[in-house]
MIKE-233093 format. One line per 4 residues: number of its first residue (from 1); their letters; for each residue x, y, z of C-alpha. Coordinates in Angstrom, 3 decimals. Example, Ala and Ser with C-alpha at 12.3 -4.5 7.8 and 13.67 -1.06 7.14 Angstrom:
! MIKE-233093
1) AS) 12.300/-4.500/7.800  13.670/-1.060/7.140 .
//
This chain:
! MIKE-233093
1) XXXX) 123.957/-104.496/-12.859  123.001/-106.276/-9.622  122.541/-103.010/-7.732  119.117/-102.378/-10.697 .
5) XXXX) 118.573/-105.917/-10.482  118.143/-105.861/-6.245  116.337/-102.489/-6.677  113.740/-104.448/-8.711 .
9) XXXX) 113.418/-107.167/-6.250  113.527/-104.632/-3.510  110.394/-102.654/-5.284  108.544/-106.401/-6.254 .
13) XXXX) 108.946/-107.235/-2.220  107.787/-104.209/-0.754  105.469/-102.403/-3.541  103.241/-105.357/-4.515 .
17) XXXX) 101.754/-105.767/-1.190  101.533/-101.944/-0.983  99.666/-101.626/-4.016  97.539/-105.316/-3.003 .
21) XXXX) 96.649/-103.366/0.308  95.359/-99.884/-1.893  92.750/-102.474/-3.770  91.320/-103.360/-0.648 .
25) XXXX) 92.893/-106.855/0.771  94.767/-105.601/3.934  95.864/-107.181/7.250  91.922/-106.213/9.053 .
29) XXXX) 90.248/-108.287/5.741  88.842/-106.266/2.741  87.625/-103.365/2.557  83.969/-102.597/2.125 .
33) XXXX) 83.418/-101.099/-1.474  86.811/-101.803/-2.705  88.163/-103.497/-5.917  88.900/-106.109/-3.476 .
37) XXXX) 85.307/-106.338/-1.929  83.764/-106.196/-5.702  86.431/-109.159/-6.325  85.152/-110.979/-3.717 .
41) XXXX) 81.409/-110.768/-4.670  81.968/-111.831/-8.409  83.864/-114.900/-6.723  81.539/-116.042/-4.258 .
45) XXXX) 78.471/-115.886/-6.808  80.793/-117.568/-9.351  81.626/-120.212/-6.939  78.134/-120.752/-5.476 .
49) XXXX) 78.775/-118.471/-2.249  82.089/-119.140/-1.022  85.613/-118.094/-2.263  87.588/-121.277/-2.948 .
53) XXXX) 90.715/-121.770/-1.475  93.825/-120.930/-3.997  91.673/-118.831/-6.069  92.805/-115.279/-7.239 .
57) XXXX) 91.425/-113.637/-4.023  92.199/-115.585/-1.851  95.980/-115.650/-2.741  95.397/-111.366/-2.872 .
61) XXXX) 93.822/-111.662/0.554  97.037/-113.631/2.197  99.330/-111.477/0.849  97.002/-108.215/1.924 .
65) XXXX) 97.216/-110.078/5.418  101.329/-110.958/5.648  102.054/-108.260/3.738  106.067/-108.411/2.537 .
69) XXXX) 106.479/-111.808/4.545  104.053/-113.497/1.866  106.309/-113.681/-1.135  109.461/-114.662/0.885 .
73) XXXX) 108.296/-117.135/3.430  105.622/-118.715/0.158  103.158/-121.601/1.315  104.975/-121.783/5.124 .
77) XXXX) 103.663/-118.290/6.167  100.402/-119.932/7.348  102.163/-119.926/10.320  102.609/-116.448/11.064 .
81) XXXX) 98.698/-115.690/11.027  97.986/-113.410/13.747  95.344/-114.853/16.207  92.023/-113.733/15.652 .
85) XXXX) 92.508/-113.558/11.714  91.152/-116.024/9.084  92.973/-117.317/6.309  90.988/-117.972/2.800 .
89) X) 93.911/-120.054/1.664 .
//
């Protein structure tokens, strides 16, 4: 039992950022003409031109950025940001 049930959380840890990254949020921002950069637009226009912070992408876009540290280090892993990268959270 806890061998499927660590598998899971193994494949929730590691595959969710994996498969975040594919739609275009990834450590460098997002990618241009991505699900992510399409996202982003419908956002911004919603929003009158910005992304607010806390919103959907936003939260995709810091977890594209930490990657697998996002969903175990939660709220604190502002921290980590490398320098030179923005956070929209």
């Amino acid at each position: 039992f806890w061998g499927e049930a660590g598998s899971g959380a193994g494949l929730a840890l590691f595959g969710l950022p994996v498969a975040i990254g594919a739609l275009g949020f990834t450590g460098a921002g997002i990618t241009a003409g991505s699900i992510a950069a399409k996202m982003m637009s419908a956002a911004a226009i919603a929003n009158g031109g910005g992304v607010a912070a806390g919103s959907t992408v936003a939260v995709l876009q810091s977890i594209g950025v930490l990657g697998w540290l996002c969903p175990v280090l939660g709220p604190s892993a502002g921290s980590l940001d490398a320098p030179g990268t923005s956070r929209l959270v």
